[in-house]
N, C-alpha and C positions, 0 to 999 in steps of 0.2 A: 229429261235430265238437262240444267242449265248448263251455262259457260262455265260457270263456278265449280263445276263439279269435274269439270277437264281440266287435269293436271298441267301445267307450266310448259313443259319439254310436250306435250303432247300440241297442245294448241301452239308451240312455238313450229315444232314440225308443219303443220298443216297451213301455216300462215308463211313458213319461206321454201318449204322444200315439196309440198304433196303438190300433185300436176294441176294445173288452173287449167286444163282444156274444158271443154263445152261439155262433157260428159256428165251424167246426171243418172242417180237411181229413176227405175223404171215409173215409179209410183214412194208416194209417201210413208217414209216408215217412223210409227210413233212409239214403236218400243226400242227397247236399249240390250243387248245381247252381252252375254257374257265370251263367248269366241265366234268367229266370219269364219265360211269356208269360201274361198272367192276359187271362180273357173274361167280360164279365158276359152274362149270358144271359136275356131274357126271355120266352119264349113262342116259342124258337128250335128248336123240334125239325127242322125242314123244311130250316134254313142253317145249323145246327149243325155238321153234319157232314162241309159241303162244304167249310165253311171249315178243318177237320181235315184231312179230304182233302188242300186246298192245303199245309197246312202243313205233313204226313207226305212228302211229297215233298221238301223242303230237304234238307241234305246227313245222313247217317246221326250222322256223329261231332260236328255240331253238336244235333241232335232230341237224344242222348244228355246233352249240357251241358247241357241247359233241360230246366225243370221247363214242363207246362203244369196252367194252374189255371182251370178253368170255377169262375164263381161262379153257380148258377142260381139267379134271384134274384125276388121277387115279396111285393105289401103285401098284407096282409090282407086290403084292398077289392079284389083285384085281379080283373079279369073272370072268367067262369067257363072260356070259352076258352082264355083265359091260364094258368090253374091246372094244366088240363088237360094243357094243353104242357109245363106245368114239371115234372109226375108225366110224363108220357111223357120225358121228355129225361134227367129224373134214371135210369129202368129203362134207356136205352137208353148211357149213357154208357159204361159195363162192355162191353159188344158194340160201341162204337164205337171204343173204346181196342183191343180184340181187330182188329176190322175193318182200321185204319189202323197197326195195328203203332206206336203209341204208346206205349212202355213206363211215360212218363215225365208220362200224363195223369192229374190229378186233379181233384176235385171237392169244391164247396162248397154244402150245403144251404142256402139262403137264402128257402127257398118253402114247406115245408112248415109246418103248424103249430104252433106257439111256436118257428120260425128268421123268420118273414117278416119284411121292412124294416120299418121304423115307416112309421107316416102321415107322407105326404106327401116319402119319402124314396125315391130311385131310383139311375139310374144313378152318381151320382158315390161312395155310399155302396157298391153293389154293386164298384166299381173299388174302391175302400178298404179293403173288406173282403180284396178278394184281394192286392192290392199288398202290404197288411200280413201277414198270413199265408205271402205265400211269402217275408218278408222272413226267415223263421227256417228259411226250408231253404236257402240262399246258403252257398254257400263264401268267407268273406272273408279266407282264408289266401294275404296275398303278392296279392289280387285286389279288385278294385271291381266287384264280379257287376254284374247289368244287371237290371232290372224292363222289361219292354215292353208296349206296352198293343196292346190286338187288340178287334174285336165279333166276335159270332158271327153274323151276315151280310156280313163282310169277310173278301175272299179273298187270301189271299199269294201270288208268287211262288217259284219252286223257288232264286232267290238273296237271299229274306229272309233268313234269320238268317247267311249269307255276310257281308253289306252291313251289316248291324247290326255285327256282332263285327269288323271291320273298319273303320267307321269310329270305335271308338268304342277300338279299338289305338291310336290315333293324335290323336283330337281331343282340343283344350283343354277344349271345354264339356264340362259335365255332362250337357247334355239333347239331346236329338237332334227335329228334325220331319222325319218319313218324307214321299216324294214320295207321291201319291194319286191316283188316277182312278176316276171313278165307273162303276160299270159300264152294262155300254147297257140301256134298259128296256126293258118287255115291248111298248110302241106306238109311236105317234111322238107321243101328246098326251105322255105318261111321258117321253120321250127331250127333248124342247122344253124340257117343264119341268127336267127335272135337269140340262142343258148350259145354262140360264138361272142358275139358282142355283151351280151349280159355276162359271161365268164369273165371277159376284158374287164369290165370294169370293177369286177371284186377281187379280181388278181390285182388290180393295181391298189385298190383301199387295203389288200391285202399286204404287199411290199410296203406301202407308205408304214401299215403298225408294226410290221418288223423293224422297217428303221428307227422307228421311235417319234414318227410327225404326228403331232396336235391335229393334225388332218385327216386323219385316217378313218374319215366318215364317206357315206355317198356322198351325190350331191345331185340326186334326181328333182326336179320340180314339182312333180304331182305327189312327192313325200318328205314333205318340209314344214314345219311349222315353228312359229316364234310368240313368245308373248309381246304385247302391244309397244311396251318401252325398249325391247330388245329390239324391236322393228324399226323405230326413230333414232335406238342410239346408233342402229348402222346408216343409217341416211335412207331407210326406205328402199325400196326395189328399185333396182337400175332400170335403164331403158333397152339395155341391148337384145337384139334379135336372136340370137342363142350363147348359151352358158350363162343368160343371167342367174342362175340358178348356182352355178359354182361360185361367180361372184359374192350374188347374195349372201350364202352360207358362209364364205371365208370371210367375209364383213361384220358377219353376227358372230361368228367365232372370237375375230378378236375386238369385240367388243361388249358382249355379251356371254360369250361358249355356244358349243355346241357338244351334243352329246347323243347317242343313239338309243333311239326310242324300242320299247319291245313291247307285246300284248298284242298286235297285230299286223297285216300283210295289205300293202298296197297292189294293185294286179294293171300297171300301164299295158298298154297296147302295144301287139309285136308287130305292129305293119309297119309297111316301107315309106319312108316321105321325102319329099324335096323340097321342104317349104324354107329351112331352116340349111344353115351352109355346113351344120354339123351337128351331132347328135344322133338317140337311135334310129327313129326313121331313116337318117341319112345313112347312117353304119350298114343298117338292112340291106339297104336300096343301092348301095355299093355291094354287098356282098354278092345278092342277087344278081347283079350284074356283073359284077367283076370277077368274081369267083371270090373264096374263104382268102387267098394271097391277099386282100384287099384291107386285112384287119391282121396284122401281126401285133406279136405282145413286147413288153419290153421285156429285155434281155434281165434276168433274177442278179445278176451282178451289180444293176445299177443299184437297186436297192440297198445293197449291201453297204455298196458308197457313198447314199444319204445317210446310212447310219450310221455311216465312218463318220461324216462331217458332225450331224447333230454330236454325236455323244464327244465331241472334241472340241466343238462349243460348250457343252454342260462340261469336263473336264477342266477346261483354259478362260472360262467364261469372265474372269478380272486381270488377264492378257492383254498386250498389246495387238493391233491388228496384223503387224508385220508376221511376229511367231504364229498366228491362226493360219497366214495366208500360208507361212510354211509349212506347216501342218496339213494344210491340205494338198498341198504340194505333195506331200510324201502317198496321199489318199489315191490323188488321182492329177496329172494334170492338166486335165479337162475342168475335172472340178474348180482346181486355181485359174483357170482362167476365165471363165464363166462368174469367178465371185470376183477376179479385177473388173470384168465388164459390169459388172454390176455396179460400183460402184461400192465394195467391200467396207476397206479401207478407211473411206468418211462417212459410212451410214456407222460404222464399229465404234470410231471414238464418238459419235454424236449419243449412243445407245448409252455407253459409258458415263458421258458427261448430264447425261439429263436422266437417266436413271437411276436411284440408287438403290442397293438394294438385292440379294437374288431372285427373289422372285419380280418385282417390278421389273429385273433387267431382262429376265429369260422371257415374257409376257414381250415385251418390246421387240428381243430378236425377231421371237417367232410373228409378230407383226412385223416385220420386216423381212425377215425368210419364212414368208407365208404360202400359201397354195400355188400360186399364179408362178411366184419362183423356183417353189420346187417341182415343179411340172416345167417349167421353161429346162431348169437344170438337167431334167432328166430326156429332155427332148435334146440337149445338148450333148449330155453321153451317149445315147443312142447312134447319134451322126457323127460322133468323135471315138468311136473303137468297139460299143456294143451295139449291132445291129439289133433290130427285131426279130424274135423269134416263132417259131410255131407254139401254139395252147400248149402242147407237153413240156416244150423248151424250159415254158416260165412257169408254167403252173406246179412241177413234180419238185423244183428244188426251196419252192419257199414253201409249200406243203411240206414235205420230207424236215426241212430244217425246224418246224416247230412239233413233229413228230408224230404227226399224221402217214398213215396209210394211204397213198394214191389211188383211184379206181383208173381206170384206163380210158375208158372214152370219156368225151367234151360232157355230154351230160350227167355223166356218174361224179366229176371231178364238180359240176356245177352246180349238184346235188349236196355235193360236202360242203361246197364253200357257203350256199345258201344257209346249211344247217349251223354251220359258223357264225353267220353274220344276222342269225335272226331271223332269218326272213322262209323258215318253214312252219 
């Protein structure tokens, strides 16, 4: 494929925004792919392979359309362990591409000496690196190829790339959030703590669609996927060390959409980690050691009170700011204060002034009172009147309120929410 055949914004991206580091595909690729499944890798020789396995299995004449792209990835400080892994995985990748009947696998050095990540730079840069790189072997002829994000301890189903290419014929968004289930751990202290933290986190996707947020997707990494222009019009994959993955998604949302994908389950890894200063390994590996008090849920009040807010913006929405901030005054006045700190007030007339329009305008708020905010906000009522509570605290009153039947323990309740959100 020439230069001529890469769209304007596409080669605009890659000439001021994709990473100039030294990194480089493993070998020469002279075919052009209709979607990349890109994996960073760090010290994965052990679930490397499995999760290849999983994914050699999907349908032949879709493995054929995708490019896949390991990025092995590792900083200079990196443990000696870890180094280790990353020189065994790079020798083994050749014999694993052979093994799995992979035609279409390649690789990214990002371990060896003068390739390793900067200080203090990991997983979101290891995504970036590869996202961008297989942004130049995409077919954009008559097509909007697809980027999808994968780990190499996350296993597929044999109807991934089925469900992917298929919801993605057909939807308006740009960006897609894959269903997920964590796999079962190796004990039952492991299995306790990963059905605690996996509950957290769809109790809170959970609260956010009560209240009514545009947000109210995951926002797991290894179950994300976007088409190629939805990927440049959010500025590409951030660099940060963990949560790039909520970033990224709330970037694609407002600028693209995002939407929840169905047809199949992604299966991450329930072990413990500390590579990363937050996320599930780290949730585990506190639990594990801290005890279950280590992970409380948010109080089912707060949610209520996002919902107060949102539906008094869709009510008051051609309002002055002053009557909104009152308004929330009367909601909550945590809430009014957190949206004076914000900075309410002059983000409200600017909305007003350069939007016209309702839906143009409400697209703008919710770009403005996006993920990042209303997760700040709600980390702000928590500390201002609603503590944290235990899994039954939060879980039994926003189940009950859309008119579900409770089950009683963490796994029965995580059974439902899953069957809710997809992801059985």
């Amino acid at each position: 494929m020439s230069d001529k055949d890469v769209p304007f914004h596409i080669s605009a991206y890659l000439t001021k925004r994709a990473d100039g580091g030294p990194w480089k595909v493993s070998e020469g690729i002279s075919s052009r792919f209709s979607g990349a499944i890109v994996i960073p890798s760090l010290a994965e020789a052990e679930n490397l392979p499995l999760t290849l396995e999983s994914l050699s299995l999907n349908r032949a004449d879709l493995l054929d359309q995708h490019l896949i792209l390991i990025v092995v990835n590792g900083r200079a400080d990196a443990t000696g362990p870890e180094t280790v892994d990353n020189i065994h995985t790079l020798k083994m990748l050749p014999l694993w591409k052979q093994q799995y009947r992979l035609k279409n696998l390649y690789w990214v050095d990002a371990a060896s000496p003068g390739y390793e990540l900067p200080h203090k730079q990991g997983v979101g840069l290891a995504r970036k690196i590869g996202l961008d790189l297989a942004l130049r072997y995409l077919d954009f002829r008559d097509k909007d190829p697809l980027l999808i994000c994968l780990d190499a301890d996350t296993y597929v189903q044999p109807d991934y790339l089925t469900a992917i290419t298929q919801h993605f014929s057909c939807a308006a968004a740009g960006g897609a959030s894959l269903p997920y289930r964590h796999r079962p751990a190796a004990d039952a202290a492991g299995q306790s703590a990963i059905d605690r933290y996996e509950l957290f986190l769809r109790v809170y996707v959970l609260g956010l669609k009560q209240a009514g947020s545009p947000y109210a997707f995951h926002t797991v990494g290894s179950a994300m996927a976007c088409r190629a222009s939805a990927y440049v019009a959010s500025g590409g994959m951030n660099r940060r060390l963990a949560g790039e993955d909520f970033y990224f998604l709330q970037q694609v949302h407002k600028t693209s959409g995002v939407l929840p994908l169905t047809g199949t389950v992604v299966h991450p890894s329930p072990r413990a980690s500390h590579r990363v200063p937050f996320g599930t390994g780290r949730a585990v590996g506190d639990i594990l050691t801290g005890g279950e008090h280590k992970l409380l849920f948010y109080h089912p009040d707060i949610f209520t009170i996002v919902g107060k807010w949102l539906a008094c913006v869709e009510e008051h929405g051609g309002k002055d700011a002053s009557l909104l901030l009152n308004r929330a005054l009367l909601v909550s006045p945590v809430l009014h204060g957190y949206l004076e700190q914000a900075g309410f007030y002059n983000a409200w007339d600017n909305l007003k002034k350069n939007n016209r329009g309702a839906a143009p305008f409400k697209a703008a708020f919710h770009g403005w009172f996006d993920a990042f905010r209303t997760m700040r906000l709600i980390h702000e009522l928590s500390d201002g009147g609603y503590p944290r509570v235990e899994p039954e605290a939060a879980v039994v009153p926003l189940l009950e309120s859309s008119g579900h039947t409770v089950p009683v323990s963490v796994g029965e309740q995580l059974g439902l929410l899953r069957r809710l959100q997809g992801a059985l």
